[in-house]
C-alpha positions as CSV (number, residue, x, y, z in Angstrom):
1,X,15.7,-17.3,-6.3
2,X,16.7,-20.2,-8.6
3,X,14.4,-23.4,-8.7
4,X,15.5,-26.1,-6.6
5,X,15.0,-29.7,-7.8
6,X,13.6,-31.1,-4.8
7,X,13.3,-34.7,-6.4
8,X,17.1,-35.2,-7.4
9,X,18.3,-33.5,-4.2
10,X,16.6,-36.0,-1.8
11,X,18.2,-38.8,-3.2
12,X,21.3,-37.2,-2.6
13,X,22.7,-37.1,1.0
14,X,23.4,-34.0,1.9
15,X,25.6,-35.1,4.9
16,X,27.9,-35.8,2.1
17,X,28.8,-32.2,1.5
18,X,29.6,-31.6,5.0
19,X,32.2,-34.5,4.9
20,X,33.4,-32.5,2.0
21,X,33.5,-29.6,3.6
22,X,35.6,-31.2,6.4
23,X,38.1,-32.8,3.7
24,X,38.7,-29.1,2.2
25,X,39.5,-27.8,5.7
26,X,41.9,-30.5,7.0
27,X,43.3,-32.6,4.1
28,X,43.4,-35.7,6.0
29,X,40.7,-38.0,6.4
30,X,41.8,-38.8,10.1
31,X,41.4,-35.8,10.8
32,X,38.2,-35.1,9.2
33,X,36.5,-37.9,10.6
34,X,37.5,-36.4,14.1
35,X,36.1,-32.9,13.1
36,X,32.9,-35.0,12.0
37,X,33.1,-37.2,15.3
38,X,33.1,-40.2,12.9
39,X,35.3,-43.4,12.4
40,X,37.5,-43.1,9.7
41,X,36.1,-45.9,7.8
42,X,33.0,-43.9,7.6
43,X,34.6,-41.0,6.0
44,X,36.0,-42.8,3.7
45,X,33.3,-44.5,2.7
46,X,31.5,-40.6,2.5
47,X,34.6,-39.7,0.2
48,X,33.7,-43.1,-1.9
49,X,30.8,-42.3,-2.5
50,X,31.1,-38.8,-3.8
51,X,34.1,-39.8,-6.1
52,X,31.1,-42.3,-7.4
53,X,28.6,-39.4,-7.7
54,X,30.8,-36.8,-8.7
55,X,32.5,-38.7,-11.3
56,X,36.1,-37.2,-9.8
57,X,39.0,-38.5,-7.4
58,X,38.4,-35.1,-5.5
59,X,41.7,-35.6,-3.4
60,X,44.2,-37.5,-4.3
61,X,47.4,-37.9,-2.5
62,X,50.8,-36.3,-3.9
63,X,53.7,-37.8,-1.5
64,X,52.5,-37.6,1.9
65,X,49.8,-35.5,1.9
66,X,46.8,-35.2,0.4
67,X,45.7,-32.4,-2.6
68,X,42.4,-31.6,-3.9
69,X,41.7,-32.1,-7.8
70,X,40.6,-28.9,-10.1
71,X,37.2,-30.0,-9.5
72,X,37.3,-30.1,-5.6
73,X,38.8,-26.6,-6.0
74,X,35.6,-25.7,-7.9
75,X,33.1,-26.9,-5.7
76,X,34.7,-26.0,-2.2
77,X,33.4,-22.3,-2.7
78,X,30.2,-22.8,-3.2
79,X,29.3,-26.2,-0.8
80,X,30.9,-23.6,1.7
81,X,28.7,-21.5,1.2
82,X,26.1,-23.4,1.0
83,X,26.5,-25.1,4.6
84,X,27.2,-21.4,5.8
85,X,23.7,-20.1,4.7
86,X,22.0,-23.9,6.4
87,X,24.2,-22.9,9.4
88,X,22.5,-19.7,10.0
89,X,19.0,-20.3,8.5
90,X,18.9,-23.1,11.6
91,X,20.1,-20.5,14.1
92,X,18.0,-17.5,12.7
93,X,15.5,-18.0,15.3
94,X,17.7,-18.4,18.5
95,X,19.4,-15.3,18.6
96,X,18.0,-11.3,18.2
97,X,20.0,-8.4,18.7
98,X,18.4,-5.3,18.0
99,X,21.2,-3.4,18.2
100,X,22.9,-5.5,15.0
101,X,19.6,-6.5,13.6
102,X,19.3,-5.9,9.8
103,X,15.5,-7.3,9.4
104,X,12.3,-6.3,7.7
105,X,8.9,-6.6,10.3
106,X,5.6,-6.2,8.0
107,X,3.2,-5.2,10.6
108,X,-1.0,-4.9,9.2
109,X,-2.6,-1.9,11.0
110,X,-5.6,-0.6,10.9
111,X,-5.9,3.4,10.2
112,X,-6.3,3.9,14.4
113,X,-2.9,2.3,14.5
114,X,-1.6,3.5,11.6
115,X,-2.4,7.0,13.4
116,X,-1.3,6.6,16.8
117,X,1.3,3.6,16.9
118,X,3.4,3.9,13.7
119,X,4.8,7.4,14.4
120,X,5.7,6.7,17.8
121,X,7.0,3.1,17.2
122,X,9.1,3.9,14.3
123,X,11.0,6.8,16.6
124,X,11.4,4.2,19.3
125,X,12.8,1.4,17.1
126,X,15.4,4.1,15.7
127,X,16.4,4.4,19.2
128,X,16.6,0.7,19.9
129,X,17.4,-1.4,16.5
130,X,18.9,1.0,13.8
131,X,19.0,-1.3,11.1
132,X,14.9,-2.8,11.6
133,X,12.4,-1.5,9.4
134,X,9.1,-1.7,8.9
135,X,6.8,-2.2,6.2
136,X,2.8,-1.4,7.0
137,X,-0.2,-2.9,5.4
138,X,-3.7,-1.4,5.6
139,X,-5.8,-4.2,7.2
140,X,-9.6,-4.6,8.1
141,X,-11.4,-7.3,9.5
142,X,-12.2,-9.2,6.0
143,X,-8.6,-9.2,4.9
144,X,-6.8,-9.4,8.0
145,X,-6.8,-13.3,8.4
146,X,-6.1,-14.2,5.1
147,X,-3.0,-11.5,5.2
148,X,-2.0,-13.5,8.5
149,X,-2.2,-17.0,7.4
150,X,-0.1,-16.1,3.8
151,X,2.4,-14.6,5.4
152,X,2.0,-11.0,4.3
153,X,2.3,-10.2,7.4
154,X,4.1,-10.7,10.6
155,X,1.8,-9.0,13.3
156,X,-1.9,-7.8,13.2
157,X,-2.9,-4.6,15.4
158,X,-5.8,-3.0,15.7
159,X,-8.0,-5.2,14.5
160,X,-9.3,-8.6,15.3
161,X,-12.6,-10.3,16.1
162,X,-12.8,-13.9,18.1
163,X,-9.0,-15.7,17.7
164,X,-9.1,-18.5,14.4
165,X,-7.1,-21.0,15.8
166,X,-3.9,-20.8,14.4
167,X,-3.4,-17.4,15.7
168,X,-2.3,-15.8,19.0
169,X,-3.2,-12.9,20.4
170,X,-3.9,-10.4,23.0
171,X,-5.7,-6.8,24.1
172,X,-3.6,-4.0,23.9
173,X,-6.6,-1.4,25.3
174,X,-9.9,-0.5,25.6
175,X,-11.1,1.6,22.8
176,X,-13.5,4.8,23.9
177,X,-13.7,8.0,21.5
178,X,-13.9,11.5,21.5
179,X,-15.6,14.7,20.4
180,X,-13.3,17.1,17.8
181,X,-14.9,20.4,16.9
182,X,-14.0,23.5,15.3
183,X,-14.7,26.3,18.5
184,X,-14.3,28.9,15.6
185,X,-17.2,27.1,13.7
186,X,-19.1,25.7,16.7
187,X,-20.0,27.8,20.0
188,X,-20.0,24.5,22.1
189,X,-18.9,24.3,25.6
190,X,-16.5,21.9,27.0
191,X,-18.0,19.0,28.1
192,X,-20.3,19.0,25.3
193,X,-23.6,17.4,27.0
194,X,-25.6,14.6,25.6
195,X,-28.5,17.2,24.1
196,X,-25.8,19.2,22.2
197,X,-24.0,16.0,20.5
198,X,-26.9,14.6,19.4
199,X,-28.2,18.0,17.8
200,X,-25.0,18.3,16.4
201,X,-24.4,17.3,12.8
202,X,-21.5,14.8,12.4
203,X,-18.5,13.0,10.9
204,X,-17.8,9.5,11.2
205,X,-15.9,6.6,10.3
206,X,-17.3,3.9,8.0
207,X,-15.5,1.1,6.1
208,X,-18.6,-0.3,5.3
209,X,-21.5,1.6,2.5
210,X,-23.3,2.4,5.4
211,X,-23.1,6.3,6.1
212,X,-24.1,5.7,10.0
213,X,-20.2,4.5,10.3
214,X,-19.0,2.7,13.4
215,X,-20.4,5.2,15.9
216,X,-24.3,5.1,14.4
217,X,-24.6,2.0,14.5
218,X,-23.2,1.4,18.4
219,X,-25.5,4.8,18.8
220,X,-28.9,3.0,17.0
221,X,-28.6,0.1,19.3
222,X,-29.6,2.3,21.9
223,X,-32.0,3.8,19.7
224,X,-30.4,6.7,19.1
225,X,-30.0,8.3,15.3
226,X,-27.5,10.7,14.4
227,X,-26.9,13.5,12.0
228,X,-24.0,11.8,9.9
229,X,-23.4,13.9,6.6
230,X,-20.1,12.8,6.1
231,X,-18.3,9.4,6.5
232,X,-14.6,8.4,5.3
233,X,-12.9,5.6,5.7
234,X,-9.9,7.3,7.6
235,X,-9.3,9.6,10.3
236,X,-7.3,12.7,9.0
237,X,-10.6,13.7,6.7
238,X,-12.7,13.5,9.6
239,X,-10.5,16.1,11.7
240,X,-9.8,18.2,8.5
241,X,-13.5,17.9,8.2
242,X,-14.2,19.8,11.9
243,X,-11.8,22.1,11.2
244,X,-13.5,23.6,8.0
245,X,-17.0,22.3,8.6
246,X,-19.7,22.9,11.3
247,X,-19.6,19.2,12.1
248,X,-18.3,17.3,15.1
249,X,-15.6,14.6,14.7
250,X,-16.1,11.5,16.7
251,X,-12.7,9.5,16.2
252,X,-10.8,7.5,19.1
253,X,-9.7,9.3,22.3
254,X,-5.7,8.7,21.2
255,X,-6.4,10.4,17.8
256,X,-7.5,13.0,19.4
257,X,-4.8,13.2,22.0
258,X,-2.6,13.4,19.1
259,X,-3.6,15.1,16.7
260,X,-6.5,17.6,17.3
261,X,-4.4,20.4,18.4
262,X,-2.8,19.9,15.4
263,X,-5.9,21.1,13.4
264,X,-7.0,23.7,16.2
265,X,-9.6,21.8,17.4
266,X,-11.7,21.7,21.0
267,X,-12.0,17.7,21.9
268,X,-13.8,16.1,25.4
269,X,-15.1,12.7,25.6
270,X,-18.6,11.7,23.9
271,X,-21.0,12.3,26.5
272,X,-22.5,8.7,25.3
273,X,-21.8,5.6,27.1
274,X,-20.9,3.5,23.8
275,X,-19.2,-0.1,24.1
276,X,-16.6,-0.3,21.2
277,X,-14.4,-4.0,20.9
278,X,-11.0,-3.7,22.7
279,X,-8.0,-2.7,20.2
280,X,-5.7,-6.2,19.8
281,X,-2.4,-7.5,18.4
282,X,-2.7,-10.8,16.8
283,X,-0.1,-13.1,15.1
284,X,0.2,-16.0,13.6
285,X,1.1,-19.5,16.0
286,X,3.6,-20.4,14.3
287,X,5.8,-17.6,14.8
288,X,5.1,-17.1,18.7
289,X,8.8,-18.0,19.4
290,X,10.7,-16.2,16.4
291,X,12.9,-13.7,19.1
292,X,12.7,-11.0,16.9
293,X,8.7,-11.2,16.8
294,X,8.9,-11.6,20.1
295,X,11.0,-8.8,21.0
296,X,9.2,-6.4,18.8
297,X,5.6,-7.9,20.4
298,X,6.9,-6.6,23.7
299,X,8.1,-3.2,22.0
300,X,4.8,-2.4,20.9
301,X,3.4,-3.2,23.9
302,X,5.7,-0.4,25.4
303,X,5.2,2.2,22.9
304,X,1.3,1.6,23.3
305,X,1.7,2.3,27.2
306,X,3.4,5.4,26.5
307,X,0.7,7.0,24.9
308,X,-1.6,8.7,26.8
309,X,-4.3,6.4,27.7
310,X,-8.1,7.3,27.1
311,X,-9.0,7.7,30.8
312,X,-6.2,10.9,30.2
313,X,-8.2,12.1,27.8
314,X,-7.7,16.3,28.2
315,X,-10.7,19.0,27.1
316,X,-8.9,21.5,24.9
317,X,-10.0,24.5,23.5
């Protein structure tokens, strides 16, 4: 995008170039005052004072009416233009039609969401809004605001701590997790039982250096250690993991609604009453009335209640 000269262009009345605009379209300065809803002495005063600026007659008149001068003909394009692009950057927010919409949503997801929501959302907006796409950014809980407030992106999910001020937000679900194990690999029944988990050795998620991973360190506030000899920063490796390895998988009761069968493995809840912080979309104040952001807010919301829900969580072997 070319610079704009924001110090020559405020001492230049824009209003002018819609008086312009008005002159091209009817030729008569009666008339364009009345398009304008102006007296005609004001108009011509508008016209005065571009001949002044522009250092042209713009329209003169030839007999009875009146013509526009080479470089009148020059500028009419582009002033168009210009007022048609003002014209519907002012209306951009008031109207959304999914079914029309051509529009880029940058959405920052943690991997839980990028698991469970993006698959499921982007098949549902296909459906809906053809011609939205969506970009997806990896986001934790140190980058996430700073993403937010510059503008990289439009809508936070999954991951969110106490609301800064300038942002909204809300709880999409209660997060619990489950237990993924190979049955192949690991003679375990289904429930597993409290004894057998914490005999087990495991793999956890950890974006931190510390190997205990999420789940260790809810577990050793209850004093409770466990066996953690492998943790990743996503949730596929985890699940690839049980399926090769003598390990059990602890990942969220969605994931492995999802995607466990899809590696072969046995999953049931973890026999451990553990208290994990509720999964949340968050977004910036200032665009809680943008209709499009508002309309795809409510189309996650609806994707999220159509996956099963962890209190559907089903043992499978």
């Amino acid at each position: 995008m070319d610079n704009i000269d924001h110090f020559n262009l405020r001492s230049f009345d824009l209003n002018l170039m819609v008086a312009f605009d008005a002159m091209m379209q009817e030729m008569s300065v009666t008339k364009a005052a009345e398009k304008l809803r102006i007296g005609q002495s004001a108009m011509s005063h508008n016209l005065n004072t571009l001949r002044m600026l522009l250092a042209d007659d713009l329209f003169v008149r030839v007999g009875q009416k009146m013509q526009p001068t080479a470089k009148a003909r020059t500028l009419a394009g582009p002033v168009r233009a210009a007022l048609s692009q003002a014209q519907n950057a002012l209306h951009a927010t008031d109207c959304f039609d999914p079914q029309t919409a051509q529009r880029v949503f940058r959405l920052g997801v943690t991997g839980e969401m990028d698991m469970i929501l993006l698959p499921i959302l982007l098949r549902h907006l296909q459906q809906q809004a053809p011609g939205v796409k969506i970009l997806s950014r990896t986001i934790t809980a140190d980058t996430v605001d700073v993403m937010m407030n510059g503008g990289e992106i439009d809508i936070a999910i999954g991951c969110k701590s106490p609301l800064a001020a300038a942002h909204c937000g809300e709880v999409l679900f209660h997060s619990e997790v489950a237990c993924c194990f190979n049955p192949d690999i690991l003679d375990l029944p289904l429930p597993i039982s409290r004894a057998q988990y914490l005999a087990s050795r495991h793999a956890v998620l950890s974006q931190t250096e510390n190997v205990a991973g999420c789940v260790g360190v809810a577990l050793q506030g209850q004093g409770i250690e466990l066996d953690v000899v492998l943790a990743t920063p996503d949730f596929m490796p985890l699940l690839a993991a049980a399926r090769n390895s003598a390990v059990i998988a602890t990942v969220p009761c969605r994931i492995a609604n999802q995607y466990a069968p899809l590696f072969g493995l046995s999953y049931c809840p973890m026999p451990i009453d553990v208290a994990f912080p509720p999964v949340t979309m968050n977004w910036p104040v200032w665009t809680d009335k943008d209709v499009g952001l508002v309309w795809l807010r409510d189309q996650i919301r609806t994707v999220i209640d159509s996956i099963a829900p962890d209190h559907d969580l089903r043992a499978a072997e």
